[in-house]
C-alpha positions, -999 to 999 in steps of 0.1 A, spaced: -83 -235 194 -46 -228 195 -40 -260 175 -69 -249 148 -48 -212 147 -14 -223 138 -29 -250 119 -48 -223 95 -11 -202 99 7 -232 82 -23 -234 56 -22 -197 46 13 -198 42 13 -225 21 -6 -215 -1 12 -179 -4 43 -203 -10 27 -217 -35 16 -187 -54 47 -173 -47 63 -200 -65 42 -199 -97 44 -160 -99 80 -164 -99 78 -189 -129 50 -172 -147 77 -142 -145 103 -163 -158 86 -176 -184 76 -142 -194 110 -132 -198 121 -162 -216 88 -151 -244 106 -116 -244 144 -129 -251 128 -149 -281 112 -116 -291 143 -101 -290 161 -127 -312 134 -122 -338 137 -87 -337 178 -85 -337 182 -111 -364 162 -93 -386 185 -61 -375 214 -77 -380 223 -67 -348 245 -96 -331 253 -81 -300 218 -83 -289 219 -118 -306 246 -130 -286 234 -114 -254 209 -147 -254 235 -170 -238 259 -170 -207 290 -163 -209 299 -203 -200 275 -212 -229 274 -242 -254 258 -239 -288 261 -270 -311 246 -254 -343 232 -281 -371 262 -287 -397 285 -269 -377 312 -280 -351 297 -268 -310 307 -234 -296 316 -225 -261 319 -193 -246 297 -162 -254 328 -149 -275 331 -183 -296 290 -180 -298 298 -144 -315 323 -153 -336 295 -183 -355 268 -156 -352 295 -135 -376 306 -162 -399 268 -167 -406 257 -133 -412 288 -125 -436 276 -155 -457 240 -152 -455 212 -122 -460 192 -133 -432 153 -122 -429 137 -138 -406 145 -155 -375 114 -163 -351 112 -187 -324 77 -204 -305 82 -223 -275 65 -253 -273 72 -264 -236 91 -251 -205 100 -277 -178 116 -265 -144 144 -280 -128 157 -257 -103 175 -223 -112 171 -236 -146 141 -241 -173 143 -262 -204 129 -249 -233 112 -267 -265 106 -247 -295 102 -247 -335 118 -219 -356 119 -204 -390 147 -188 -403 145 -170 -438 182 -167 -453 198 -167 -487 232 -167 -494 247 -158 -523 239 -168 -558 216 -197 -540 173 -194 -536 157 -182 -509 152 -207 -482 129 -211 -447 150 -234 -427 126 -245 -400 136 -265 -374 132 -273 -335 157 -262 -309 165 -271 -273 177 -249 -249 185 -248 -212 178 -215 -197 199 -209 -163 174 -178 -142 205 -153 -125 202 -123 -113 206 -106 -151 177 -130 -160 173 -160 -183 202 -167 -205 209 -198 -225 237 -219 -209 233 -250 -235 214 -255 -274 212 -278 -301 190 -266 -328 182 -288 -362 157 -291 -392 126 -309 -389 132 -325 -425 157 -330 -452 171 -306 -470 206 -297 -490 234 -282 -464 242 -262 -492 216 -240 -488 237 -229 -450 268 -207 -444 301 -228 -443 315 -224 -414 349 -223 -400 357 -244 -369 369 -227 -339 408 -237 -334 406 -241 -296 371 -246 -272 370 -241 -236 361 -270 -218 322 -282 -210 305 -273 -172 312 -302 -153 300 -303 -115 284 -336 -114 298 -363 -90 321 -390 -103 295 -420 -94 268 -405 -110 291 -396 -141 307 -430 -144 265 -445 -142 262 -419 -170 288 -438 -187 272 -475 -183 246 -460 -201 262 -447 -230 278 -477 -231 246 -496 -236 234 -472 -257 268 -477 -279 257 -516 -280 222 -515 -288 226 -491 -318 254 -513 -335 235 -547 -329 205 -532 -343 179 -532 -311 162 -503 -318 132 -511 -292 154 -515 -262 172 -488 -270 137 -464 -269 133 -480 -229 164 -457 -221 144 -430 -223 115 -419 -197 78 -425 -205 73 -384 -208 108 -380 -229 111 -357 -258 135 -362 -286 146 -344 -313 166 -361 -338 176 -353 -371 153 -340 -403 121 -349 -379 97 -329 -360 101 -331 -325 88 -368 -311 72 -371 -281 64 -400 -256 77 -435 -254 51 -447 -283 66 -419 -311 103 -426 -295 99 -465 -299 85 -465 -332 114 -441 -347 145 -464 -333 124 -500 -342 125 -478 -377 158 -463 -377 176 -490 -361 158 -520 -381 185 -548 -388 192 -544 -428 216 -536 -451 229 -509 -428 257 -521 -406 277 -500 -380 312 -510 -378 320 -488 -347 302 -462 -327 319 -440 -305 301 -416 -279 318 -391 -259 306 -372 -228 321 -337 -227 309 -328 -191 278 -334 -172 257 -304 -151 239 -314 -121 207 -294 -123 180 -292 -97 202 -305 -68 212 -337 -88 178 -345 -99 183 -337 -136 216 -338 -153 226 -324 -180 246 -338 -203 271 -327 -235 282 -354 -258 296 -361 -288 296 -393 -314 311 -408 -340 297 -435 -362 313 -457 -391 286 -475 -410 282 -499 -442 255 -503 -470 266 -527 -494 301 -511 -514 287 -476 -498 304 -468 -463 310 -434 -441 314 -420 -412 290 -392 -394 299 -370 -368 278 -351 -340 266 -340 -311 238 -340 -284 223 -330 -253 211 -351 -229 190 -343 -201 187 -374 -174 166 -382 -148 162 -410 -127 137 -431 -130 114 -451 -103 140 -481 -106 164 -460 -98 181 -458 -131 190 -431 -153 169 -421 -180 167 -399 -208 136 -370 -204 149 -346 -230 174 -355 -257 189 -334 -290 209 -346 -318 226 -334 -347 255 -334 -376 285 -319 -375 
């Protein structure tokens, strides 16, 4: 009887753990809704105080066309430079996933901003964004996005931007050995892309990975992954003379079960008598796989 009483004790609390648990990140979640609310509501305000209220004050924001931000001051200073050139309408955001990984959630969504600048039309400039919510004790706030359209357009259409003249350095608390195996594969990644092997390239990245790359709706799973590098990365007239990719820091998330990763690249490529160099960044989100190796479950790219 004793045994049945403690037995039904461990049970019950359990199960309050449990609910516990998914209260607290129903909550979160809620609050997460309410911040993009907030943005919608303070873009069309123009009120960038309650704009840049959004992110931590140890944030990174690497806008599309645009060189990354750190710092909630640096994140103000863009959110200026944008407004100044642009009569902006319309700024909503949806979320199209939330994935836990600790403290932290990492958010999925699409948005549509309406902005015109002068003596240029009109323009929606719709897009997907990922962002890496840290939960504190003041709530939710962004401590890392990349946002970028979800098909071609003319950069014209956006603000041009000046560059920030100095950027405070990236978070960085993961160990050395998992930061140099980090490395290894970036390394591999650098020599796939410039031989061409766009389907080995896709196995870097977990069966349940997102990405979201440039001018393309956000692809999901390994078959949508695989078929955009076997595309993208299809021997042809394209060659790449050099890649270079760079890892500003790397955030252990979730006790070291997820990293998070802030890098930046630089690739030199030929087409015939046509040649040029493009310049960006990413966020990589890395978790290890059942071999035991690193692998890619949420990745963002864009231009400089």
């Amino acid at each position: 009887m004793h045994a049945r009483v403690r037995t039904r004790i461990l049970w019950v609390a359990a199960l309050w753990l449990s609910c516990a648990c998914a209260h607290a990140t129903q909550t979160v979640e809620a609050e997460i809704a309410a911040r993009n609310a907030e943005w919608a509501r303070a873009a069309s305000a123009t009120d960038l105080a309650a704009l840049g209220s959004r992110y931590a004050d140890d944030a990174t924001l690497m806008p599309e066309h645009a060189k990354l931000r750190r710092g909630r001051d640096d994140i103000h200073g863009y959110l200026q430079q944008w407004w100044q050139q642009a009569r902006v309408t319309r700024w909503e955001r949806q979320t199209d996933s939330l994935d836990k990984a600790g403290d932290h959630l990492i958010e999925i969504g699409r948005y549509t901003q309406r902005l015109q600048r002068e003596g240029q039309p009109a323009y929606d400039y719709v897009g997907k964004y990922l962002a890496v919510w840290r939960n504190s004790a003041e709530g939710p706030r962004v401590i890392a996005e990349l946002w970028g359209a979800s098909a071609p357009f003319d950069r014209a259409l956006l603000p041009e931007l000046t560059a920030p003249t100095d950027t405070s350095p990236a978070i960085d608390t993961a160990s050395a050995p998992v930061k140099r195996e980090l490395a290894d594969r970036n390394a591999l990644i650098t020599r796939l892309v410039k031989e061409r092997k766009g389907a080995e390239h896709a196995t870097l990245f977990a069966a349940d990975a997102a990405y979201l790359t440039y001018y393309t709706p956000t692809l999901r799973g390994m078959d949508a992954i695989r078929d955009y590098f076997v595309e993208h990365e299809r021997p042809g007239p394209v060659t790449i003379e050099a890649i270079e990719i760079h890892s500003d820091g790397v955030h252990a998330l979730d006790a070291g079960t997820t990293q998070l990763e802030e890098g930046r690249y630089r690739v030199a490529w030929r087409a015939g008598g046509d040649s040029g160099v493009v310049e960006g960044k990413s966020l990589n989100l890395w978790k290890r796989g059942e071999d035991g190796q690193w692998r890619l479950f949420r990745q963002a790219v864009n231009h400089d």
